[in-house]
C-alpha positions as CSV (number, residue, x, y, z in Angstrom):
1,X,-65.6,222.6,-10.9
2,X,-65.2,221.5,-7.3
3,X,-67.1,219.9,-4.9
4,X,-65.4,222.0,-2.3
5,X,-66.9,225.2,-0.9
6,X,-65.2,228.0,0.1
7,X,-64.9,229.5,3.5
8,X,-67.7,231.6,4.0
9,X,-66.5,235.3,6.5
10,X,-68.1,235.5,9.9
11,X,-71.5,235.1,9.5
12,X,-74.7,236.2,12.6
13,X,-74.5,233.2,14.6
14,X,-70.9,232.7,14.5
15,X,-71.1,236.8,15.6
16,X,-73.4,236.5,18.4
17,X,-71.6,233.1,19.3
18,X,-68.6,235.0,19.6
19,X,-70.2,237.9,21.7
20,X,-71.7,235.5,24.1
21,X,-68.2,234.1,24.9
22,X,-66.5,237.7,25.5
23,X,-69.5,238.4,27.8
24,X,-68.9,235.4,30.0
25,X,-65.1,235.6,30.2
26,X,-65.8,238.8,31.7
27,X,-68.7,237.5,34.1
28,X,-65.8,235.4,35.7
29,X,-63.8,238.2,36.7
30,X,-67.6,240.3,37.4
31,X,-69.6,238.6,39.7
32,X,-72.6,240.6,39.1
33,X,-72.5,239.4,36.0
34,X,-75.0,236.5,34.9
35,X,-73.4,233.9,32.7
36,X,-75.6,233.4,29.4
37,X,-76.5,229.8,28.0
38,X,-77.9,230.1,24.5
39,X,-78.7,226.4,23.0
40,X,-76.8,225.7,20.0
41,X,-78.9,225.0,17.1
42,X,-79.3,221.8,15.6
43,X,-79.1,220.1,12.0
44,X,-80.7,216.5,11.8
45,X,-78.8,215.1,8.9
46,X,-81.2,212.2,7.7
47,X,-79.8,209.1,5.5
48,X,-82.4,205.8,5.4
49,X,-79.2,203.8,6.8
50,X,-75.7,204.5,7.8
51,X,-73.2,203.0,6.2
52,X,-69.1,203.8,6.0
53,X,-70.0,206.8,3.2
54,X,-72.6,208.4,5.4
55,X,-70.7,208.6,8.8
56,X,-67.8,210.1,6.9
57,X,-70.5,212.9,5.6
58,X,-71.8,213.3,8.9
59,X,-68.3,213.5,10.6
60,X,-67.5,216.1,8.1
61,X,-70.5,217.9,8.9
62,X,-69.4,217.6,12.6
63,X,-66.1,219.4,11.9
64,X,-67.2,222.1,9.7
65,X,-70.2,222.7,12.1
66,X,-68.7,222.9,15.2
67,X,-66.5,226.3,14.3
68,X,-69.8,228.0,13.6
69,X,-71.7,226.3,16.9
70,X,-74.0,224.4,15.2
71,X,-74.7,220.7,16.8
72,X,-75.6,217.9,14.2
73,X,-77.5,214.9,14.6
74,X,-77.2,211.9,12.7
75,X,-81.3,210.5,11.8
76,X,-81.0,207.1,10.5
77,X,-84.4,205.4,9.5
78,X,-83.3,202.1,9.9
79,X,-80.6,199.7,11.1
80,X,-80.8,197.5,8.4
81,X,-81.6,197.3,5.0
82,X,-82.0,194.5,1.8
83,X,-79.9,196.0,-0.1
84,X,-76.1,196.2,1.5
85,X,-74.6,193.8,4.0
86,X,-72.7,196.5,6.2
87,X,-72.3,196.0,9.7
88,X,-73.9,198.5,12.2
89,X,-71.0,201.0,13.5
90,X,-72.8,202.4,16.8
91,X,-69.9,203.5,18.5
92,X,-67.0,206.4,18.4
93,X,-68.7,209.0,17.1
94,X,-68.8,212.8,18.4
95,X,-72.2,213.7,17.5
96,X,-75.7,212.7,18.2
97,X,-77.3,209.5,16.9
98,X,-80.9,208.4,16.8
99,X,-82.3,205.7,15.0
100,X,-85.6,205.1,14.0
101,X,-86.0,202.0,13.7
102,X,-82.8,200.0,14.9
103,X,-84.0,196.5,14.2
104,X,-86.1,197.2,11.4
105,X,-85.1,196.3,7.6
106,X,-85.6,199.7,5.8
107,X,-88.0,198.8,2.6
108,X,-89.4,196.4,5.0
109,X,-91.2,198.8,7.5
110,X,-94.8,200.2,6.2
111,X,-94.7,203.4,4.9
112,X,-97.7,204.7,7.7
113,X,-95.2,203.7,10.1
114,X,-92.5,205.5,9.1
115,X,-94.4,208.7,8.5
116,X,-95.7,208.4,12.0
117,X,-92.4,207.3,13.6
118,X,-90.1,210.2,12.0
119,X,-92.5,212.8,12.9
120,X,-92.6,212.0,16.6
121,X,-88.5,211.8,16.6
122,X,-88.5,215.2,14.9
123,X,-91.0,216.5,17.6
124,X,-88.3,215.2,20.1
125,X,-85.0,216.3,18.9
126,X,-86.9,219.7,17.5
127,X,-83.8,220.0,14.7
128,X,-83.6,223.9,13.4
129,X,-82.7,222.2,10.2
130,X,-82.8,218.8,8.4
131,X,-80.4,217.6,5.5
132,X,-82.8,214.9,4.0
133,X,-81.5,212.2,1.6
134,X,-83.4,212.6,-1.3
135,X,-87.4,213.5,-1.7
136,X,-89.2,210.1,-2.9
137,X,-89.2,208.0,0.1
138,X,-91.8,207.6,2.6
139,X,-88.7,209.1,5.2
140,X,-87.8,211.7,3.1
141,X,-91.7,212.9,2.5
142,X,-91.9,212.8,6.0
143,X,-89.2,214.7,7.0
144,X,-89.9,217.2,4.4
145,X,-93.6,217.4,5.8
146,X,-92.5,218.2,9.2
147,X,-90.0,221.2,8.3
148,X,-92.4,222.6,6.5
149,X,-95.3,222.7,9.3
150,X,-92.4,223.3,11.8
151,X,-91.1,226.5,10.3
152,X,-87.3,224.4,10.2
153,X,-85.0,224.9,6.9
154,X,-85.2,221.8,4.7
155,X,-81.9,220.8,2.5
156,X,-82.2,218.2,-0.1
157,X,-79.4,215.9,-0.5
158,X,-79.0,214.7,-3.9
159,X,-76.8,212.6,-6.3
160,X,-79.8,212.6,-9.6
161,X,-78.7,213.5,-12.6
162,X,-81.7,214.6,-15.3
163,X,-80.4,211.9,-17.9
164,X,-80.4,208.8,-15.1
165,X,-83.2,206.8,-16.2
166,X,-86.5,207.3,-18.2
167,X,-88.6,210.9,-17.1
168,X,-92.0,211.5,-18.0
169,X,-93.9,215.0,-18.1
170,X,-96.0,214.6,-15.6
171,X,-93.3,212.6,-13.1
172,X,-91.1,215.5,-13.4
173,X,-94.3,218.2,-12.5
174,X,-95.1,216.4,-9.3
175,X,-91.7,215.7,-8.3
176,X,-91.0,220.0,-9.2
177,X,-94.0,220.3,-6.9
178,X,-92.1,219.3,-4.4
179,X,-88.9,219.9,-4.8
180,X,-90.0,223.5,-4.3
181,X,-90.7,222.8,-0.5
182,X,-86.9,222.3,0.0
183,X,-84.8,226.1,1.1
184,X,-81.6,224.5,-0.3
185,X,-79.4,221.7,-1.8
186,X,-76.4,220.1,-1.9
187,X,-75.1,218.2,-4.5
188,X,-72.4,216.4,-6.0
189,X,-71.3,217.3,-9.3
190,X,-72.7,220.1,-11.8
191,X,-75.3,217.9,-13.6
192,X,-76.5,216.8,-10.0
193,X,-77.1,220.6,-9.7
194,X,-78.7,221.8,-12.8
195,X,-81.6,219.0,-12.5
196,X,-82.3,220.0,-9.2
197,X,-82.3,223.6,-10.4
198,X,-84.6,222.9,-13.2
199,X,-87.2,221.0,-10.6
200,X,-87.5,224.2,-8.5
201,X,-84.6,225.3,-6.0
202,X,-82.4,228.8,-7.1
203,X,-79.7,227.6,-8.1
204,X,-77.9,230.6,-5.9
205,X,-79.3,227.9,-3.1
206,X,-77.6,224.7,-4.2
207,X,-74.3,224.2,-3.0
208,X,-71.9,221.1,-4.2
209,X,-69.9,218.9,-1.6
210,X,-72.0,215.8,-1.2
211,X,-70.2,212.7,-2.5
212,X,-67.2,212.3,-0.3
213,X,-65.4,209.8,1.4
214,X,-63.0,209.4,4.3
215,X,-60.1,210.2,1.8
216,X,-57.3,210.1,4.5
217,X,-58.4,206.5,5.5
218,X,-58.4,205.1,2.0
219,X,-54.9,207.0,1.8
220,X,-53.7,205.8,4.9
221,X,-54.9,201.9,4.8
222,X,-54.1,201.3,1.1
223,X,-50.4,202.6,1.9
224,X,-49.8,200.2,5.1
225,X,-50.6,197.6,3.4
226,X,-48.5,198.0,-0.1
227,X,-46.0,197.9,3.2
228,X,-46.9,194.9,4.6
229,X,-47.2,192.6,1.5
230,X,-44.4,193.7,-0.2
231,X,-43.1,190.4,-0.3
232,X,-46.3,189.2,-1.3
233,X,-46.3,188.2,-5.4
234,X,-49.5,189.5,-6.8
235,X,-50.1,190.2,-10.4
236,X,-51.7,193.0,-11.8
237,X,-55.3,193.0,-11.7
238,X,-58.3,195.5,-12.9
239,X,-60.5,196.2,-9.4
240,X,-64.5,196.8,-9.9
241,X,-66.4,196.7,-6.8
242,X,-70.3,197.0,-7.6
243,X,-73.5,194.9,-6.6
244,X,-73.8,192.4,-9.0
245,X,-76.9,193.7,-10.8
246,X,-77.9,194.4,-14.9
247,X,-77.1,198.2,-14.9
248,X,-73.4,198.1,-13.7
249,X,-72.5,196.1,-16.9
250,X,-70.0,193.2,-15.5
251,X,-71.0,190.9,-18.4
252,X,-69.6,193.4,-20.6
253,X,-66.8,194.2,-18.5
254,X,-65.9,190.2,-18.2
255,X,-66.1,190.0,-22.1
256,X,-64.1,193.0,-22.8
257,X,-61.5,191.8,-20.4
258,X,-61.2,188.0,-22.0
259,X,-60.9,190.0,-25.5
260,X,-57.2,190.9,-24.0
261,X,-54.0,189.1,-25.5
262,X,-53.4,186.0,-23.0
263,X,-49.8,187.7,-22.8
264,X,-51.2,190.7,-21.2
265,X,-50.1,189.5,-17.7
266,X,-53.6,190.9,-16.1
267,X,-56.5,189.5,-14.5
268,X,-59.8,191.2,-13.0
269,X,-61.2,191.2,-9.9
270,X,-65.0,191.8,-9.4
271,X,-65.3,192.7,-5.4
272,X,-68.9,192.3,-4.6
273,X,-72.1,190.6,-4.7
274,X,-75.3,190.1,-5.9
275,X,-78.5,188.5,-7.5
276,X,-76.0,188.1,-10.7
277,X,-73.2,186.2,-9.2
278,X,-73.7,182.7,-10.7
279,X,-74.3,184.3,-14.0
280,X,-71.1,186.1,-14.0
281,X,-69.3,182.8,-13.2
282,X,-70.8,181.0,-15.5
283,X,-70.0,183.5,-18.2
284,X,-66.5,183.5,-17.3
285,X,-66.5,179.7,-18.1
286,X,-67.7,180.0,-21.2
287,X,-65.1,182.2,-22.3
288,X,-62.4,180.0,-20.7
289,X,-61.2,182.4,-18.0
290,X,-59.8,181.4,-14.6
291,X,-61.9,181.6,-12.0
292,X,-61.1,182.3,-8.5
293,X,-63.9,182.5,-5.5
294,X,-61.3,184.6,-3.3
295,X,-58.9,187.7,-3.5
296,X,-55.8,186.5,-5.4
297,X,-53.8,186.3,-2.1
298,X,-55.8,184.5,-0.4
299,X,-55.8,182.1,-3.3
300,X,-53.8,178.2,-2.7
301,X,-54.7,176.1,-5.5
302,X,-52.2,173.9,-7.1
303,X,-53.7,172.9,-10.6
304,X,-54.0,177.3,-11.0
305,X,-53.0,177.3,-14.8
306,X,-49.8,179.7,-14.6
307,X,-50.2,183.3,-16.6
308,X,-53.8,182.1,-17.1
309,X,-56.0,185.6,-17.2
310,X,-58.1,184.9,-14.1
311,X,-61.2,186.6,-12.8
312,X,-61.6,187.0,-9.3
313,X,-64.7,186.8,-6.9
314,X,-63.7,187.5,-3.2
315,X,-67.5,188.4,-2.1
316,X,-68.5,191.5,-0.3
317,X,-66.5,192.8,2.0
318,X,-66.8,195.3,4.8
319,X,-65.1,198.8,4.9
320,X,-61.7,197.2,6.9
321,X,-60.8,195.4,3.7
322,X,-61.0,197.7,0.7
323,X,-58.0,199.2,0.6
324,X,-56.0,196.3,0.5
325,X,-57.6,195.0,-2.7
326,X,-57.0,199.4,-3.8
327,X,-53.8,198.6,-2.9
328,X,-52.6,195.9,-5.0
329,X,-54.5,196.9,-8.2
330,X,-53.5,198.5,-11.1
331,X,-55.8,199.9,-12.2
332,X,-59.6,200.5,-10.9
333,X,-62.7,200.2,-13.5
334,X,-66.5,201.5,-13.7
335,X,-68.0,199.7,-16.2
336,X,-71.8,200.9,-15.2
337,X,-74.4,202.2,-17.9
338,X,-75.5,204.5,-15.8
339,X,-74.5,205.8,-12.1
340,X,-75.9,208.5,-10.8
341,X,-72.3,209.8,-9.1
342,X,-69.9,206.1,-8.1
343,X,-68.1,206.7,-4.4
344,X,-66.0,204.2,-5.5
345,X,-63.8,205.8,-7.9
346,X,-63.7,208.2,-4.6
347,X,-62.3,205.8,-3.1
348,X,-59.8,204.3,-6.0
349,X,-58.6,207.7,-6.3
350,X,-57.7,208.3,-2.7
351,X,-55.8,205.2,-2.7
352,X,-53.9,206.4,-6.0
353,X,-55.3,204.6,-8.4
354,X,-55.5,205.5,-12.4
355,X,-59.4,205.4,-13.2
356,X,-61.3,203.7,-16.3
357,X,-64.8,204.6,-16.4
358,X,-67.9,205.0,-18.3
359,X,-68.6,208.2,-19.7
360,X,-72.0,207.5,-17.8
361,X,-70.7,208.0,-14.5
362,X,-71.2,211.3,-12.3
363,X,-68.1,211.2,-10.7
364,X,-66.0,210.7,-14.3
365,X,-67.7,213.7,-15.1
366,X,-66.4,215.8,-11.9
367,X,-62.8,213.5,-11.4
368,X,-61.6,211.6,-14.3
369,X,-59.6,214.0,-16.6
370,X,-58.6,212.1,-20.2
371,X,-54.8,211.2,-20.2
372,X,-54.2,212.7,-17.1
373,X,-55.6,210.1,-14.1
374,X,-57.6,207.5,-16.6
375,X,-59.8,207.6,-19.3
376,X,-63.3,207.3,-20.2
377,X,-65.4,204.7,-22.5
378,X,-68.5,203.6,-23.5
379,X,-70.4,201.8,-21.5
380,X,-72.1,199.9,-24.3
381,X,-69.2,199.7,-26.6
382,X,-67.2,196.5,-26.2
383,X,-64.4,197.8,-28.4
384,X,-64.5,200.6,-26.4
385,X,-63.8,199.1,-23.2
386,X,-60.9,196.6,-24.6
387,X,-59.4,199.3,-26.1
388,X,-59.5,201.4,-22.6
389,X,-57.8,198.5,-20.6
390,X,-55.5,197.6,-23.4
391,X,-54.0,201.3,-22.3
392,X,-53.5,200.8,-19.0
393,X,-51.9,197.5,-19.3
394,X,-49.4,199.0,-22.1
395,X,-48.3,201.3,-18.9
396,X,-45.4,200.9,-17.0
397,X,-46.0,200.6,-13.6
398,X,-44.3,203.9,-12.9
399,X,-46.2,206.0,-15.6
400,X,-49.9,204.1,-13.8
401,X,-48.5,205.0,-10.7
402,X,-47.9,208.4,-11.8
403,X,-51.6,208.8,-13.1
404,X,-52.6,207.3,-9.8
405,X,-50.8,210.3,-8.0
406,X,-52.6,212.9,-10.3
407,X,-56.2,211.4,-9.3
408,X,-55.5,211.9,-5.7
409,X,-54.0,215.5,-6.3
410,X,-57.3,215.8,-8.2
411,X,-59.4,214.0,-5.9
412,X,-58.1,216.3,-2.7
413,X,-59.0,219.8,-4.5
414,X,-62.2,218.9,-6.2
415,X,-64.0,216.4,-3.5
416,X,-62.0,216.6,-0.1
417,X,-63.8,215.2,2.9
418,X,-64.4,218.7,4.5
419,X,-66.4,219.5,1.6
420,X,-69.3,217.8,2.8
421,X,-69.8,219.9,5.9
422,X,-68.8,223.0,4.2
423,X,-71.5,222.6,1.7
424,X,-74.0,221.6,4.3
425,X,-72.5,225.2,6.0
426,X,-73.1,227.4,3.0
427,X,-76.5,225.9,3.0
428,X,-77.8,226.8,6.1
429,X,-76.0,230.2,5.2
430,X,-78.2,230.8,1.7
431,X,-81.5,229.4,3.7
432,X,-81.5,232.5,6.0
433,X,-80.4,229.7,9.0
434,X,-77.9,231.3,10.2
């Protein structure tokens, strides 16, 4: 199944579009003619904060958009959040941007506020359609709220999977309640879809294509710099890149890795941050790993024990660094218990990685096929997880880089960038907006 839609034939807008052009090519040559200006109509494409995978959605959306004359408007809630420490990218971007709240930490601002805030931004820009992020947020409500009393098509972006976390009954009936205000979806993988089917929208009206990444930059930046350290000695090292918090199973993950043979040559990196740092450490210590507070090239120390497995713990870093530390793995792992999709193995996968993940993960569900670019595990089996990195270490670096190759041949037909906007297209389509 991919998250790529099809190209859809020439629909009404794109028809009358088209018609409006031919009838002002002629008014140049027929000066009794009157040029026509028809205003393009708008999607508002609502996320509670940007960060590097939203701009790549909404550049997508740009792109596929565009061809059909339909403008797109990126609505971000806030300019800062709690949660992630990216840094605000305001500039270089083709389409519209409005922010709420620009100096406002998201889960910080009260919810009356918000409600009142996104409504009178909606009454400004007057959107024909908004793409909202989700339904249970105080933004999300409200943007919801105002389609409906505005008469504008509503389109539920979602990632939620029907086994990700604990439902009740009752929950699930007032959350289907709502739901049913939506015209559309767009989703990432199957299970994404089927939940939101079973809460309310057709499933004729859901359309997959949301979790994407800037593939080509991944692609591009993990390449230059396998160029530019080529000289550089790094040993092979397992990448996870998570916050550091209970459901994304790094304890595990650290204990799975120190049950390798010493002679296995590896170590682990652990890129990120989080309320859990210290414990991680501290864990590692107590099973006598190495432990590094950087990447392993920026790494000087003389008394490093030589060959000694090592963990590493370079800190969060911003989008301009991944795809060095994709670059000089071998191998990129997603230990979590439960993740609802995981743009991470995205982005492993566009720098040509081979994959070890949870069988828990959406995006293992939609990317990772057994043997051929990585292999699954279970997330709460120990055994399971040694066993999973003891096969990628018994690899020769041409057969991993082989797998790696598949993933991004993989990656490119089932999750492309374009797929976003495409999906966001055949959306508006199904809705009756276009």
């Amino acid at each position: 199944m991919s998250c790529h839609s099809a190209s859809s034939p020439e629909i009404p807008q794109q028809r009358l579009a088209r018609e409006i052009e031919i009838l002002n090519t002629i008014s140049n040559f027929v000066p009794s003619l009157r040029r026509v200006d028809v205003p393009m109509p708008s999607i508002a494409i609502q996320f509670a904060r940007f960060g590097p995978y939203h701009l790549a959605r909404i550049n997508s959306a740009f792109e596929a958009l565009s061809e059909i004359h339909w403008s797109v408007i990126g609505l971000e809630t806030a300019g800062c959040d709690t949660t992630y420490e990216w840094k605000q990218e305001i500039d270089g971007h083709t389409w519209k941007r409005h922010t709420v709240f620009p100096n406002d930490k998201w889960e910080l601002i009260p919810k009356s506020k918000v409600e009142r805030e996104i409504c009178s931004t909606l009454n400004a820009l007057k959107p024909d359609a908004v793409a909202i992020s989700g339904w249970g947020s105080s933004d999300a409500r409200a943007c919801l709220n105002w389609c409906a009393k505005n008469g504008s098509i509503a389109i539920a972006m979602s990632e939620t999977r029907e086994g990700d976390g604990t439902r009740s009954w009752l929950k699930e009936r007032l959350k289907s309640h709502i739901i049913q205000k939506f015209d559309g979806g767009l989703v990432g993988s199957r299970s994404h879809r089927d939940y939101l089917s079973k809460l309310g929208i057709p499933s004729e009206k859901i359309r997959l294509g949301y979790n994407v990444v800037d593939n080509n930059y991944f692609r591009t930046e993990s390449s230059n710099w396998r160029k530019a350290d080529r000289d550089i000695e790094i040993r092979p090292y397992f990448l996870a890149s998570n916050r550091f918090i209970e459901r994304k199973n790094l304890d595990r993950l650290i204990s799975a890795f120190a049950k390798l043979p010493k002679d296995t040559g590896w170590d682990l990196c652990l890129l990120g941050d989080g309320e859990l740092r210290n414990s991680l450490v501290n864990h590692c210590g107590d099973l006598d790993l190495g432990i590094e507070h950087c990447a392993s090239w920026e790494s000087h120390r003389s008394d490093k024990i030589p060959n000694h497995p090592t963990v590493y713990f370079p800190g969060f870093r911003q989008i301009e660094e991944l795809p060095r530390f994709y670059a000089h793995a071998g191998c990129f792992i997603h230990p979590a218990l439960e993740e609802p999709w995981g743009l991470v193995i995205n982005e492993a996968m566009a720098c040509g990685l081979p994959i070890l993940s949870s069988s828990n993960v959406g995006a293992a569900e939609e990317l990772v096929d057994e043997g051929v670019n990585g292999w699954k595990f279970e997330p709460g089996s120990l055994d399971s997880i040694t066993s999973s990195m003891e096969q990628i270490a018994a690899l020769k670096v041409e057969e991993r880089h082989a797998m790696g190759s598949e993933g991004s041949r993989i990656l490119e037909d089932r999750c492309p960038t374009r797929a976003f906007g495409e999906g966001l297209a055949k959306c508006l389509e199904v809705a009756g907006a276009l």
